[in-house]
VOVEX-540096 format. One record per residue (C-alpha): residue in three letters; z negated, x negated, y negated. Coordinates in pm, 1 decimal. Layout:
BEGIN
<r r="ALA" z="Z" x="X" y="Y"/>
...
//
This chain:
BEGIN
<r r="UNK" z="12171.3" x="173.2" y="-6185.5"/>
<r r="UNK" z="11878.9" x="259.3" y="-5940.7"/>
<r r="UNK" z="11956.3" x="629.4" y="-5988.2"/>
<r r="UNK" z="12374.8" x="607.9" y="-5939.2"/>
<r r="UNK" z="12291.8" x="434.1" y="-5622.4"/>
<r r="UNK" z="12027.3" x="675.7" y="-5515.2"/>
<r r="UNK" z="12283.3" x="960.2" y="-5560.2"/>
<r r="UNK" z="12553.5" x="775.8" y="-5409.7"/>
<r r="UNK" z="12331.7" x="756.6" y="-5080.2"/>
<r r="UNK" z="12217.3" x="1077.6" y="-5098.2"/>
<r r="UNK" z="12609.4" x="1180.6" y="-5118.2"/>
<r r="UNK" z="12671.9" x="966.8" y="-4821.9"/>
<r r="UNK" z="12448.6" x="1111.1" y="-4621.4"/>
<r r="UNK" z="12531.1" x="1455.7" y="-4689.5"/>
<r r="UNK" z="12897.1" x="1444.6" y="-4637.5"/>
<r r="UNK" z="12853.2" x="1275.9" y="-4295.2"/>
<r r="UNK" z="12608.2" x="1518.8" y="-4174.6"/>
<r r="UNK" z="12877.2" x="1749.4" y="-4065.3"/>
<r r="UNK" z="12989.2" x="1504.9" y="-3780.0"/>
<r r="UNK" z="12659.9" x="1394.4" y="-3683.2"/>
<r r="UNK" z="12565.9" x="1406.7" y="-3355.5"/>
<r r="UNK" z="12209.8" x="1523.7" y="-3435.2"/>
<r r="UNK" z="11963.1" x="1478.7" y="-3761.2"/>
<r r="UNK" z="11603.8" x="1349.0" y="-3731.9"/>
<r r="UNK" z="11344.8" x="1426.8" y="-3982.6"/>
<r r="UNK" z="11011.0" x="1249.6" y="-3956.9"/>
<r r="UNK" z="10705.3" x="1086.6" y="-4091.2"/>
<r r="UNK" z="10541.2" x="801.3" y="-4021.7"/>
<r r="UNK" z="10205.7" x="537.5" y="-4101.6"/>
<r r="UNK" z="10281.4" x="154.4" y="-4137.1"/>
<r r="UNK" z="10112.7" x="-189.9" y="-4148.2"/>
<r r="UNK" z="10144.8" x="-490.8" y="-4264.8"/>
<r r="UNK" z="10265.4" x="-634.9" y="-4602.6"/>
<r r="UNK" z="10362.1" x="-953.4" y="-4798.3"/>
<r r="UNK" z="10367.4" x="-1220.8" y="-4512.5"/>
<r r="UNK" z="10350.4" x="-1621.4" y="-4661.9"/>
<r r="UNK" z="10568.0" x="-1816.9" y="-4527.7"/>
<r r="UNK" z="10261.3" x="-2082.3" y="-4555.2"/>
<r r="UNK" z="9928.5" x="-2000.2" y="-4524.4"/>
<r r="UNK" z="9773.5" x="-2040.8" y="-4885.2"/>
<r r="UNK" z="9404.7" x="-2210.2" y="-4920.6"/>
<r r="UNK" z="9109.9" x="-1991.4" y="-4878.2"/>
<r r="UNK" z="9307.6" x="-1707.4" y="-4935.9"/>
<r r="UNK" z="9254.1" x="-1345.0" y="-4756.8"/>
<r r="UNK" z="9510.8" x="-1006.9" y="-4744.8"/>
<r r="UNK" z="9327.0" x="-655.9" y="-4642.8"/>
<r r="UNK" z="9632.1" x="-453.1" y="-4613.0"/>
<r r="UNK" z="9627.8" x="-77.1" y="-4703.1"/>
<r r="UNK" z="9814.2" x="170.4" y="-4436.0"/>
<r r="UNK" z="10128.5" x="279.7" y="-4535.6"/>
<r r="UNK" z="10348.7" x="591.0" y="-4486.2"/>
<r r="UNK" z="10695.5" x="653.7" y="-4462.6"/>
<r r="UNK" z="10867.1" x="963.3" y="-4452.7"/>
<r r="UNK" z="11262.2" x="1093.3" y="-4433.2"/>
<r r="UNK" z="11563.6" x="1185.3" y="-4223.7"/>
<r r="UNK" z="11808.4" x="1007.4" y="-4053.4"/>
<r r="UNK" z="12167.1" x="1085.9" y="-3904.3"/>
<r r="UNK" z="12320.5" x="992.2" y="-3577.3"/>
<r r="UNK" z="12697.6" x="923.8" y="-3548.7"/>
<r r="UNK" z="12834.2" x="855.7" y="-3180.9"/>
<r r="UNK" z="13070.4" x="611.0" y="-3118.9"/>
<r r="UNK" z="13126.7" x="648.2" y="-2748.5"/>
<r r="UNK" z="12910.9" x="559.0" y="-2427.5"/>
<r r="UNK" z="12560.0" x="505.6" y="-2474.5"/>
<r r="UNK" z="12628.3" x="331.8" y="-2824.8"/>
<r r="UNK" z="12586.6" x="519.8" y="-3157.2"/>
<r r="UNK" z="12492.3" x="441.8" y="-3523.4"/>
<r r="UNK" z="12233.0" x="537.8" y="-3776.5"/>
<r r="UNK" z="12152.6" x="628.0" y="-4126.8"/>
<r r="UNK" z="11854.4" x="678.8" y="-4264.2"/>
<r r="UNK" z="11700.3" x="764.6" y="-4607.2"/>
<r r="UNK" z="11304.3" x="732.7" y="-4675.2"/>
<r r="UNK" z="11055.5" x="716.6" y="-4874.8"/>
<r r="UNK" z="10784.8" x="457.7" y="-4862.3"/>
<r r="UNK" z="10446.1" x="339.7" y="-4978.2"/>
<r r="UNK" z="10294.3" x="35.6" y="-4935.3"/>
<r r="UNK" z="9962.2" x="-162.5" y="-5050.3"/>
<r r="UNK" z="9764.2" x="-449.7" y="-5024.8"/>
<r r="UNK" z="9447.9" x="-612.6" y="-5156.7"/>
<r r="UNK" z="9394.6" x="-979.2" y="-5179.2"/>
<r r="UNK" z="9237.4" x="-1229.8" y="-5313.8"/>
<r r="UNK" z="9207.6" x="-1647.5" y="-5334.3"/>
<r r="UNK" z="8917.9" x="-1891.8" y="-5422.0"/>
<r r="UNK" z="9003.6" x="-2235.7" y="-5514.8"/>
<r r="UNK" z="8857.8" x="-2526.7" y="-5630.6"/>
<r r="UNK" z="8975.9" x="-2823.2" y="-5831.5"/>
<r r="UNK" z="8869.9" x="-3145.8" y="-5989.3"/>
<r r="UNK" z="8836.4" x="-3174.0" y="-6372.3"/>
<r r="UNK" z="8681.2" x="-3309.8" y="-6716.4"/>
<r r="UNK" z="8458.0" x="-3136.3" y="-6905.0"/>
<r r="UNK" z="8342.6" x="-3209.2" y="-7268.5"/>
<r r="UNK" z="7969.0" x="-3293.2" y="-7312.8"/>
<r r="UNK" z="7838.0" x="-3401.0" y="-7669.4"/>
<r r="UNK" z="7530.4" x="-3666.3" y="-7581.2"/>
<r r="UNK" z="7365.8" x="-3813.0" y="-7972.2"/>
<r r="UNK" z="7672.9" x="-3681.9" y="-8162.7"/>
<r r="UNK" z="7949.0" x="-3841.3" y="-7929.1"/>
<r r="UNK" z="8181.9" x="-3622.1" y="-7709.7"/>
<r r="UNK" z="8188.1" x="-3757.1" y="-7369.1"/>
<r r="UNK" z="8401.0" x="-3639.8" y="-7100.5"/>
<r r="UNK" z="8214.0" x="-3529.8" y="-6793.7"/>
<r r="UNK" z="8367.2" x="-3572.5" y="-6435.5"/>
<r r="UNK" z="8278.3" x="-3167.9" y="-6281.7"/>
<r r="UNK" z="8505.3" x="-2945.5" y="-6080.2"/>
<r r="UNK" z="8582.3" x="-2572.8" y="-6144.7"/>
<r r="UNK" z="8632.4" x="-2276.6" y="-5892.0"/>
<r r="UNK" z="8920.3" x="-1960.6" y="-5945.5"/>
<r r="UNK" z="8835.5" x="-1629.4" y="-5751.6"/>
<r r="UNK" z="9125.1" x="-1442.7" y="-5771.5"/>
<r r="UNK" z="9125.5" x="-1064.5" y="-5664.9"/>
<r r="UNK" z="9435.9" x="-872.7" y="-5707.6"/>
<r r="UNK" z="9563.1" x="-487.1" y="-5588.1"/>
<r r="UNK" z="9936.9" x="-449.7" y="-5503.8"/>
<r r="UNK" z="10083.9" x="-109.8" y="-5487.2"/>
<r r="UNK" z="10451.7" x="-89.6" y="-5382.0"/>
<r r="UNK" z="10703.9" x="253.6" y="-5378.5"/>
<r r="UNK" z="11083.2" x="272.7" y="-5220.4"/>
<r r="UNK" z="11325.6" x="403.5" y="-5120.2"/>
<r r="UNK" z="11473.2" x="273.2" y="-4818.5"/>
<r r="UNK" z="11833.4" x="278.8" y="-4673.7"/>
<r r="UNK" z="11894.1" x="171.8" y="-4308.1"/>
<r r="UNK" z="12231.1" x="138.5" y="-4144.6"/>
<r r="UNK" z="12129.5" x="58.0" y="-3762.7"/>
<r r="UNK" z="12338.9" x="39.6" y="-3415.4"/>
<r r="UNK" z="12165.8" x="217.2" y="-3191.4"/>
<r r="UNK" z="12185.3" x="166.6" y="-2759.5"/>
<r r="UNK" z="12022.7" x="439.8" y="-2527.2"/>
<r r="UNK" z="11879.3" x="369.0" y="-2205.2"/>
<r r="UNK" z="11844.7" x="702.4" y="-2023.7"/>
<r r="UNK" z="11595.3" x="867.0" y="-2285.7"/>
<r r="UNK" z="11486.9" x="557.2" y="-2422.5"/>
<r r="UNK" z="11680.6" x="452.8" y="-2784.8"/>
<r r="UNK" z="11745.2" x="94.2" y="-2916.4"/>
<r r="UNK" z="11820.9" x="32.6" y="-3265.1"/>
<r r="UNK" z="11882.8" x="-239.0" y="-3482.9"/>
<r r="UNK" z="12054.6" x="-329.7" y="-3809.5"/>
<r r="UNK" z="12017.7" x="-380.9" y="-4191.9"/>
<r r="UNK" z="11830.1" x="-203.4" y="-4437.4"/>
<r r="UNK" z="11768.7" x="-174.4" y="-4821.7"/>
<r r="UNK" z="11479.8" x="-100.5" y="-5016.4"/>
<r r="UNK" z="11485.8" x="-3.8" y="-5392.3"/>
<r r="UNK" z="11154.2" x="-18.0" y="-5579.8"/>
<r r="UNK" z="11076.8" x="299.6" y="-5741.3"/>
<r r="UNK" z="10744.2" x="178.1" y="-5886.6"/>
<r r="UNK" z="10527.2" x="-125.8" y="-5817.0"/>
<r r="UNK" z="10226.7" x="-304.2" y="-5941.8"/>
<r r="UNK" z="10069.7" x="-663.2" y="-5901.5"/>
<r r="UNK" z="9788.4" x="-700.4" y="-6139.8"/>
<r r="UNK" z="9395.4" x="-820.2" y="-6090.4"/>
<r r="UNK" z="9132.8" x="-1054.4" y="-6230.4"/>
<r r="UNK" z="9067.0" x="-1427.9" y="-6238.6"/>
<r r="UNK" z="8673.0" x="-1534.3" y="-6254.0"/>
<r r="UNK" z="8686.9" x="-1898.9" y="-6302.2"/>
<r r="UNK" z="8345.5" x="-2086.0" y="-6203.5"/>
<r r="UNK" z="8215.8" x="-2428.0" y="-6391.0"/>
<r r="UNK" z="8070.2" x="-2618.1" y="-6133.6"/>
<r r="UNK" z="7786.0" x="-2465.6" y="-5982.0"/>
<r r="UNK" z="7801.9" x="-2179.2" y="-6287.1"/>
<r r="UNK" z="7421.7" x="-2230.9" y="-6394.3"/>
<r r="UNK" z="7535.0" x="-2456.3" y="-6747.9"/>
<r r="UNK" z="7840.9" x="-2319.4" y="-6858.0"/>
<r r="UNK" z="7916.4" x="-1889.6" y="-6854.4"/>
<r r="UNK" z="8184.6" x="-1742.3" y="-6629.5"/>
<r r="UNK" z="8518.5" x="-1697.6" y="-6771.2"/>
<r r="UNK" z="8746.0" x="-1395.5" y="-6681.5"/>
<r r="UNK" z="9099.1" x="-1360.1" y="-6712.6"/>
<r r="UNK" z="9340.5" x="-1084.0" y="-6597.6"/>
<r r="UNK" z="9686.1" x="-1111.8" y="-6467.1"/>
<r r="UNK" z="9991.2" x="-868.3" y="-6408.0"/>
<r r="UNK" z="10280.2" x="-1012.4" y="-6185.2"/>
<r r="UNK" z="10423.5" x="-655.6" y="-6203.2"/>
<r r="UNK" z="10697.8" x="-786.3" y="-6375.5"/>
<r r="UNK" z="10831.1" x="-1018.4" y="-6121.0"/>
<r r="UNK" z="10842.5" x="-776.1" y="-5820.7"/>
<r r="UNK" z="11193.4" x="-742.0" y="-5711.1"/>
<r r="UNK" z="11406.6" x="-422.5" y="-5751.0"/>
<r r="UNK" z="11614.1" x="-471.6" y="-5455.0"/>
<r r="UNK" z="11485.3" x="-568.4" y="-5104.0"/>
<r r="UNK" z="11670.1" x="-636.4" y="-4787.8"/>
<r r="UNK" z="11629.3" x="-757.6" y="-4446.3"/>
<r r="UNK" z="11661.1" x="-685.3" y="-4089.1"/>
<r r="UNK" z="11503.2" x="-383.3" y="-3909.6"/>
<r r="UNK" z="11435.1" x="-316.7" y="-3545.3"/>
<r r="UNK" z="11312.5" x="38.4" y="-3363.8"/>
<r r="UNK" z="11300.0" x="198.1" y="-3039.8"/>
<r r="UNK" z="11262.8" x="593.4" y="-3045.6"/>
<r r="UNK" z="11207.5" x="828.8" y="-2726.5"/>
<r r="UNK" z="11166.8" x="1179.9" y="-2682.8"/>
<r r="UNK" z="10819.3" x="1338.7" y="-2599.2"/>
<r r="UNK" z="10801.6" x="1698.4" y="-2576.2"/>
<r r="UNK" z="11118.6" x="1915.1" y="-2691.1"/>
<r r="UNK" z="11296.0" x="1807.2" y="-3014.0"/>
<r r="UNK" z="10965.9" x="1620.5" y="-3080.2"/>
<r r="UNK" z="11015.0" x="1252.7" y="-3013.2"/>
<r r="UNK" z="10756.4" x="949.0" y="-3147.5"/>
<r r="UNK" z="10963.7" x="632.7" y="-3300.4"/>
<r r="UNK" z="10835.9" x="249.4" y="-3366.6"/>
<r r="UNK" z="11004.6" x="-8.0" y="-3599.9"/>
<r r="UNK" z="10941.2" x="-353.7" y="-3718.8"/>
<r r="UNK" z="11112.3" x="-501.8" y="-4059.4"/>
<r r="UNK" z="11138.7" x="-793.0" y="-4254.8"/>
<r r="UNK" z="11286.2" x="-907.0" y="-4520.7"/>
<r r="UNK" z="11512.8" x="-1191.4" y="-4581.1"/>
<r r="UNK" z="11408.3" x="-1258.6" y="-4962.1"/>
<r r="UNK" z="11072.4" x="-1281.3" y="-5141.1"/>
<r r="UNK" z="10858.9" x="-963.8" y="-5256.1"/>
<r r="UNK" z="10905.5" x="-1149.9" y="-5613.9"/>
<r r="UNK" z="11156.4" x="-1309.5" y="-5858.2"/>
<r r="UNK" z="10948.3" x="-1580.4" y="-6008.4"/>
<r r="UNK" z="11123.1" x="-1668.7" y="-6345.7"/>
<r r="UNK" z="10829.4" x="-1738.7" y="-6601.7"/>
<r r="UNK" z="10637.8" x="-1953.3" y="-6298.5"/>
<r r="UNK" z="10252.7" x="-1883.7" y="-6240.2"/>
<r r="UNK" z="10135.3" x="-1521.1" y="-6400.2"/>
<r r="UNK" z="9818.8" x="-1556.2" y="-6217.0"/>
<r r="UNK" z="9721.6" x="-1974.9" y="-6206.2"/>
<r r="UNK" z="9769.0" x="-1931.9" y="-5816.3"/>
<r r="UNK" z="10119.6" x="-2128.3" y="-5830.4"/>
<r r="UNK" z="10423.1" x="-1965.8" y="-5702.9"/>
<r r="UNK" z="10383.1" x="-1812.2" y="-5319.6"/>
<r r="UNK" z="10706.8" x="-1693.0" y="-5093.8"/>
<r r="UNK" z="10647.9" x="-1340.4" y="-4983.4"/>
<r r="UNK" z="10807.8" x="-1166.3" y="-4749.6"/>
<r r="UNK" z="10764.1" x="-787.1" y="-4627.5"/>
<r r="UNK" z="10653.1" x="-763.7" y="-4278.0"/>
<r r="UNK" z="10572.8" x="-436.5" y="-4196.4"/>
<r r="UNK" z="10501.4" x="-195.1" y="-3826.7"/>
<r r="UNK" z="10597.4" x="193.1" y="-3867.2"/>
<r r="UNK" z="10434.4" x="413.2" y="-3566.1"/>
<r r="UNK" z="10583.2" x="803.8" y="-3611.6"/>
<r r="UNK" z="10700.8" x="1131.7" y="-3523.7"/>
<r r="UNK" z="11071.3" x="1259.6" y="-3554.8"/>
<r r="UNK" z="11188.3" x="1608.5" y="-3489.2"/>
<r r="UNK" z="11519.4" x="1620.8" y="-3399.9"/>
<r r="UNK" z="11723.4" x="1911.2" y="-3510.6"/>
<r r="UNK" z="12035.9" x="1903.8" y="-3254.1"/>
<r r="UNK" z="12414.4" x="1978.1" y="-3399.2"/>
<r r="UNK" z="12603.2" x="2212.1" y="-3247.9"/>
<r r="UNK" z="12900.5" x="2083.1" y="-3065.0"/>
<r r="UNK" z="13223.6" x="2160.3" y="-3109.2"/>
//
């Protein structure tokens, strides 16, 4: 399914390009990643920078008003990790008899997230002498992505009872499909050579929780925040 609609975008985009104003091709670096949409406990994100890089058409539709379709490739990645501490029993044997010890434990959770797309945007765009608006919907279909790491769970103060180590993989529950609302702003600098910014976010979570808790860190909403900062070249139709 991921491949038909690939190709079916791909077709799109070719057999408009013929009464497109002009077609940009570009590259760009972003930041940001997975935003919460509450802040977990003791919890940290070290985002990795991103690129993107594709072309997009231009279709005018009179005035200053035109519309936009673009096809990229994207990576992202993030590192994070949590710490928490909890409350609980432990087993002690004291002259033969098990008692049950009132202690508290303490998760350190480090995980890597690596993310690849392919994005589709579909954006109205509104110039302002040289200056471009543009805003609209986009898709993003995962090519590849992992969410795996490690779990070293402390006993108390960790000088009685040995570490334990788990790993996790919440690969499994990253979505396919993404989509959510995109907004850029794109002006010419030198020539055909013009530097673009965008902001996106997405309306659903990075993951589709069905099996509940792969890691012990309980079920957090995710959503994709990202900033792209780029250069397009613009490669001008001629007009007819």
């Amino acid at each position: 399914m991921k491949k038909l609609i690939f190709l079916f975008t791909v077709a799109i985009l070719l057999s408009g390009s013929n009464a497109a104003q002009d077609i940009n091709v570009g590259a760009s670096l972003s930041y940001g990643g997975p935003i919460p949409s509450e802040k977990p406990e003791n919890a940290y994100g070290n985002p990795l920078l991103g690129v993107s890089t594709g072309a997009s058409l231009s279709f005018p539709i009179g005035g200053r008003f035109s519309i936009s379709t673009g096809l990229h490739y994207s990576f992202h990645g993030l590192d994070y990790g949590q710490s928490i501490t909890r409350d609980t029993l432990i087993a002690v044997e004291i002259n033969d008899v098990v008692h049950e010890v009132p202690s508290y434990y303490t998760s350190h959770v480090t995980g890597k997230l690596r993310l690849h797309y392919i994005d589709f945007s579909f954006l109205m765009g509104y110039r302002i002498w040289k200056l471009q608006f543009l805003v609209g919907p986009y898709l993003s279909f995962l090519l590849s992505g992992k969410d795996e790491g490690d779990v070293r769970i402390v006993i108390g103060s960790g000088e009685v009872f040995e570490d334990e180590y788990e790993q996790f993989d919440k690969s499994h529950d990253l979505r396919k499909m993404e989509y959510g609302i995109m907004f850029a702003a794109n002006t010419p600098i030198y020539k055909n050579l013009g530097v673009e910014m965008k902001f996106s976010r997405s309306f659903i979570t990075l993951h589709n929780y069905e099996n509940n808790e792969s890691s012990g860190q309980g079920n957090i909403d995710l959503y994709s925040t990202y900033l792209q900062v780029g250069l397009i070249y613009k490669l001008q139709k001629n007009k007819e």
